[in-house]
Backbone as numpy.savetxt, mean C-alpha at the origin, in Angstrom:
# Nx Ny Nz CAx CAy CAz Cx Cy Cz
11.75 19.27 -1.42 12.07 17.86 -1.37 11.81 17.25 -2.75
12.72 16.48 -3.28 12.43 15.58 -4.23 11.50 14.55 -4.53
10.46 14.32 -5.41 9.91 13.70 -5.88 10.28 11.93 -5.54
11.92 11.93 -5.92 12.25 10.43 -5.95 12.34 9.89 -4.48
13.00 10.80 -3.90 12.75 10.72 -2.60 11.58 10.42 -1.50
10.60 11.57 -2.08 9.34 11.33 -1.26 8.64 9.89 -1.73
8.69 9.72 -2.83 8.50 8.21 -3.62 8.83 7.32 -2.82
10.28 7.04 -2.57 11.40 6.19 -1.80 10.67 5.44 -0.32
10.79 6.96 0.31 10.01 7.06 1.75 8.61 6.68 2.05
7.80 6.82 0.95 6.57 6.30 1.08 6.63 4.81 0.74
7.53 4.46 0.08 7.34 2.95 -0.44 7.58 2.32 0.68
8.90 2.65 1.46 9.49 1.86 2.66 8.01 2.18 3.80
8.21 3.16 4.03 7.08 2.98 5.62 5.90 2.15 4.79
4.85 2.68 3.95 3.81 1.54 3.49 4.12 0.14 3.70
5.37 -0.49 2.92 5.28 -1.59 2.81 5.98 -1.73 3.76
6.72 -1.86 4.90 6.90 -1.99 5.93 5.61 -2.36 6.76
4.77 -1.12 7.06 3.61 -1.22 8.02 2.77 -1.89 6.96
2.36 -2.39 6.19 1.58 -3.66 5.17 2.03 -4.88 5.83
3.61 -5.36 5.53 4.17 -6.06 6.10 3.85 -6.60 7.52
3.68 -5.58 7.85 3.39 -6.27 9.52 1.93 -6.45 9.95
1.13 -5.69 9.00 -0.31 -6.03 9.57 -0.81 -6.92 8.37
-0.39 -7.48 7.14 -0.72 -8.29 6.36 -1.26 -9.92 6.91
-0.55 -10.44 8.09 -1.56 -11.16 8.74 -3.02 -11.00 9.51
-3.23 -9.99 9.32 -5.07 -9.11 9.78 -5.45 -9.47 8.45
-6.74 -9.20 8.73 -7.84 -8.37 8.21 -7.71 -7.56 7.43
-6.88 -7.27 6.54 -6.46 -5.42 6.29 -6.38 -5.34 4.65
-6.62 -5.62 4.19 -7.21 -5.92 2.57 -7.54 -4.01 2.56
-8.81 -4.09 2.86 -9.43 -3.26 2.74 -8.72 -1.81 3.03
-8.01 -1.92 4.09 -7.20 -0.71 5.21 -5.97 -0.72 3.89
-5.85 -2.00 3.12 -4.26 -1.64 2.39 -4.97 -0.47 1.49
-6.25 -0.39 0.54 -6.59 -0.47 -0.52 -6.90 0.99 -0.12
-7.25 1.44 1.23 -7.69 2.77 1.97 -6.54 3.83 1.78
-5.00 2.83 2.10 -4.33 3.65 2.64 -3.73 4.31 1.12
-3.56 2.91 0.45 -2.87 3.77 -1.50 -3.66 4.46 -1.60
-5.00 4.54 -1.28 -5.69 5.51 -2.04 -5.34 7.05 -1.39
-5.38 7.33 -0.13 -5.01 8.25 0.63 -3.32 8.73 0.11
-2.63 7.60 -0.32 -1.04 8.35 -0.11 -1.46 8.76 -1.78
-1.78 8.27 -2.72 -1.94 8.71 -4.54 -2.48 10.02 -3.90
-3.57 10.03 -3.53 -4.47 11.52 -3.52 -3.08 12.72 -2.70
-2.62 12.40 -2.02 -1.57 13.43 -1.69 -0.45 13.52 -1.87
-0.15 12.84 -2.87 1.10 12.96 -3.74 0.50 13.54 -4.96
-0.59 13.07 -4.96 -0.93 14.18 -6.51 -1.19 15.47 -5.80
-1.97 15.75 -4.99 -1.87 17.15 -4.22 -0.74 18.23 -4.04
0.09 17.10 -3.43 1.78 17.91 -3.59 2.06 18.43 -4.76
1.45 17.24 -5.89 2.25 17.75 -7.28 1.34 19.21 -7.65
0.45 18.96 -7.55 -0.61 20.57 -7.91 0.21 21.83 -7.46
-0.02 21.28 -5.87 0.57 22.59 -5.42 1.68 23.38 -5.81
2.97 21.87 -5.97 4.21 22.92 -6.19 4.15 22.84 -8.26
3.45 22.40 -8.84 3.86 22.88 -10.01 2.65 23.58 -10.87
1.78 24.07 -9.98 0.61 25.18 -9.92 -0.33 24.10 -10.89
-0.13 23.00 -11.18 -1.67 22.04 -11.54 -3.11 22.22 -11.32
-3.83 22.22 -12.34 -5.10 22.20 -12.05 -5.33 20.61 -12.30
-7.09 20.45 -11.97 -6.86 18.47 -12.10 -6.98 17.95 -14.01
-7.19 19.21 -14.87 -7.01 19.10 -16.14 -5.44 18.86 -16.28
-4.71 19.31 -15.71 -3.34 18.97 -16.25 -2.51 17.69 -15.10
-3.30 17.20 -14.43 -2.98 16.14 -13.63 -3.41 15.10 -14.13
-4.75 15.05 -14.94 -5.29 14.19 -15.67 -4.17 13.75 -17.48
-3.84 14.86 -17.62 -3.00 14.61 -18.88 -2.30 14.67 -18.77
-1.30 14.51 -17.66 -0.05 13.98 -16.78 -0.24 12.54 -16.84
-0.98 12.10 -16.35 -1.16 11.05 -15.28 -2.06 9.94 -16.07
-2.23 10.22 -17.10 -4.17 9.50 -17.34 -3.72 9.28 -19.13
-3.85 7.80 -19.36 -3.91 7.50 -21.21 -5.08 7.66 -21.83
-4.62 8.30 -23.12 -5.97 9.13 -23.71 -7.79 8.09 -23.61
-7.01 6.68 -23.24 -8.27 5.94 -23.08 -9.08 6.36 -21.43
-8.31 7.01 -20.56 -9.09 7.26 -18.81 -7.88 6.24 -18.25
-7.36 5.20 -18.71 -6.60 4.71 -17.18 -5.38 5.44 -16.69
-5.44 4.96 -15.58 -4.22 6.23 -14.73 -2.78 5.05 -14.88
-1.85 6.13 -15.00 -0.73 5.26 -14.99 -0.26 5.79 -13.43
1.27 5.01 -13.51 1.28 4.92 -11.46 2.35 6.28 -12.00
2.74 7.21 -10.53 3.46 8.09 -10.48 4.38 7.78 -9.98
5.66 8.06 -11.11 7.23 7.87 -11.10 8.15 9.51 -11.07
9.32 8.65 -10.74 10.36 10.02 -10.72 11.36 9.37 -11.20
11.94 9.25 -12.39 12.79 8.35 -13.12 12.20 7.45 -13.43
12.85 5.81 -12.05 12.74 4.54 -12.34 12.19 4.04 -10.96
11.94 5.18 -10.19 10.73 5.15 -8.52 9.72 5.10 -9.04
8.60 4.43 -8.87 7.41 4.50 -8.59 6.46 4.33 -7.11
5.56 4.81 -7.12 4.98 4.40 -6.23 4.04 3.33 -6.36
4.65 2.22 -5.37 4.10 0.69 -5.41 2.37 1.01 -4.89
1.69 0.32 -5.41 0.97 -0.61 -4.81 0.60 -1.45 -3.52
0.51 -0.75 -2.51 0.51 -1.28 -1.12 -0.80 -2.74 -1.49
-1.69 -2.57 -1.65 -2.73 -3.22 -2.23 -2.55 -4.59 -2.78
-1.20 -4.60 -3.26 -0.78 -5.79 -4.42 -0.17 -7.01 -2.69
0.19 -6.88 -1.95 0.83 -7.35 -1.02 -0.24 -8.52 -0.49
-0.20 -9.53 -0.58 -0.90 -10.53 0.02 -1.38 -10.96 1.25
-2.92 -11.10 1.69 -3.02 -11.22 2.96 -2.68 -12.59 3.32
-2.08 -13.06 4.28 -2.60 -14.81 4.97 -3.18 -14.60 6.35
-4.21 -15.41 6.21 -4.45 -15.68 7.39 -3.50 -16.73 7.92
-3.65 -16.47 9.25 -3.07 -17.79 10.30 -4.28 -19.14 10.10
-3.31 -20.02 10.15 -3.92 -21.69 9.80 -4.81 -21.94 10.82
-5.67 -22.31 10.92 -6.33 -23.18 12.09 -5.34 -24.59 12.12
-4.87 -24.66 13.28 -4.01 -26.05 13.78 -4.36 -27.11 14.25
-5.60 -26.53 15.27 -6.20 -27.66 16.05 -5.75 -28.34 17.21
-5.49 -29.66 16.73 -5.50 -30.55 17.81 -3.65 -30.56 17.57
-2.63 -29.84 16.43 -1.32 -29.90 16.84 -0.90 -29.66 17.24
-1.29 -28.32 18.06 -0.90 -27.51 19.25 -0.57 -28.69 19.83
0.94 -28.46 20.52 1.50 -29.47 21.68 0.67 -28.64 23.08
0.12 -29.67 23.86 -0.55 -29.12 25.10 0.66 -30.05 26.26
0.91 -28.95 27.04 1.88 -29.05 28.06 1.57 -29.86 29.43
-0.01 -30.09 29.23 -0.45 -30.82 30.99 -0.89 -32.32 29.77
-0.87 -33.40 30.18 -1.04 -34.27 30.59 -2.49 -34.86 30.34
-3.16 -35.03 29.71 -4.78 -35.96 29.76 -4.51 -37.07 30.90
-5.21 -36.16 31.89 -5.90 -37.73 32.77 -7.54 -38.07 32.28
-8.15 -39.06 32.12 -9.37 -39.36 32.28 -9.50 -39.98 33.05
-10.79 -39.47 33.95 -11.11 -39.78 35.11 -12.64 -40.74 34.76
């Protein structure tokens, strides 16, 4: 399988399922999950192009330590992380209520 491809496919399901749980809690779960899909996309890359983590590092890594993101052309793999949480508003009292106030 292709690189640009597997790129492609991971971008859509991530940000898809981000997308839909980005009204949670999930900051943390986004920041879990890039980290989990980087670590096995670099895994893949070891395996099929016989990598040790010395040559994944000087692949991947500017002579200063930061990692650049992994591309296949002009694919990269996004950033699930970067996607913004909202919470839902507290509304209150605008909720339309359907019965009626009697005071008794």
């Amino acid at each position: 399988m292709e690189l640009g491809y597997v790129l492609t496919r991971l971008n859509q399901v991530m940000h898809d399922w981000a997308n839909y749980f980005r009204h949670a809690v999930a900051k943390g779960v986004f920041c879990m999950l890039e980290n989990f899909a980087w670590r096995r996309v670099i895994r893949m890359l070891q395996t099929r192009h016989r990598w040790n983590w010395t040559d994944v590092r000087r692949r991947f890594a500017t002579p200063w330590g930061q990692w650049q993101p992994i591309t296949a052309g002009e694919i990269a793999l996004r950033p699930v992380s970067a996607i913004s949480v909202t919470r839902y508003r507290y509304r209150g009292d605008m909720i339309p209520n359907p019965w009626p106030l009697n005071h008794v």
